[in-house]
C-alpha positions in Angstrom: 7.6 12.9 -26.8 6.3 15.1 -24.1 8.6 15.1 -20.8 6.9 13.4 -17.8 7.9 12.8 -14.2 9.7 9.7 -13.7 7.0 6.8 -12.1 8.4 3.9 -10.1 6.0 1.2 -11.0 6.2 -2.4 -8.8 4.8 -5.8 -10.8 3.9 -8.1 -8.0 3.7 -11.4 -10.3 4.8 -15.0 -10.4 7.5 -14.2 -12.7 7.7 -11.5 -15.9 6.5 -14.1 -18.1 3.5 -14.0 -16.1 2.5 -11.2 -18.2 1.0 -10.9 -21.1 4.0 -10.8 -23.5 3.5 -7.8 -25.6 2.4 -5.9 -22.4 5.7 -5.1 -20.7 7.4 -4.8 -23.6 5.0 -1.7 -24.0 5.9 0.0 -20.6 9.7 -0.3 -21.3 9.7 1.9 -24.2 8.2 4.8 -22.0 11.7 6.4 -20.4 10.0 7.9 -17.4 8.8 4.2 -16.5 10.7 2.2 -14.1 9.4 -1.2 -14.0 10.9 -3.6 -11.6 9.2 -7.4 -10.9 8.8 -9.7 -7.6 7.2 -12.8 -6.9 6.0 -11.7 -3.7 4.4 -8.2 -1.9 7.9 -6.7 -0.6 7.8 -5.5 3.4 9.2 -1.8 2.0 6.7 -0.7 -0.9 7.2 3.4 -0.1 9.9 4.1 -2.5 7.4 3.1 -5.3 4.4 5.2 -6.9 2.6 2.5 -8.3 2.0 -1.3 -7.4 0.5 -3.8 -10.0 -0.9 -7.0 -8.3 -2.5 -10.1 -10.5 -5.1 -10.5 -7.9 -6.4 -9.0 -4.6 -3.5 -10.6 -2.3 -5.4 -11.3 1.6 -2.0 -11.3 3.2 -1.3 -7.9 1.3 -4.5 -5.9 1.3 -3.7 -4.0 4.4 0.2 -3.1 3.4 -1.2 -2.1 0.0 -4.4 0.1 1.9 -1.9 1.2 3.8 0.6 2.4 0.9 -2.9 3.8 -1.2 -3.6 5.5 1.8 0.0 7.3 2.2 -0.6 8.6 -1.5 0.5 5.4 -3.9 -1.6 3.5 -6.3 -3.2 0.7 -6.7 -3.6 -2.0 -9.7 -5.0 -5.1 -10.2 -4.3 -7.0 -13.3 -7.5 -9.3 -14.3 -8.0 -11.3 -17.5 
């Protein structure tokens, strides 16, 4: 496999199971992923690269414009 950067990728979801199952089971066998999960928009997002949100979040759009803004990304998860 073909060396990559490590990416520090932040699922904001209910829970893990929120996900579709086969998903995340996906990312994990990619080394130079590291996934963690939260039920809600932490107040410290900088010391990730990526956030995955299941929806556009009101109470977190300007954080996450914020965080986009400063360099991260963005994703929303839709059916």
């Amino acid at each position: 496999m073909m060396p990559h950067p490590p990416i520090s990728v932040l699922f904001v979801v209910e829970d893990e199971f929120s996900l579709p199952h086969s998903f995340p089971a996906y990312l994990k066998f990619m080394p130079h992923l590291n996934l963690s999960v939260a039920s809600q928009l932490p107040a410290e997002i900088s010391n990730y690269d990526m956030v995955v949100t299941r929806n556009l979040q009101n109470e977190g759009a300007e954080h996450l414009s914020q965080f986009v803004e400063n360099g991260g990304s963005w994703l929303i998860l839709v059916h």
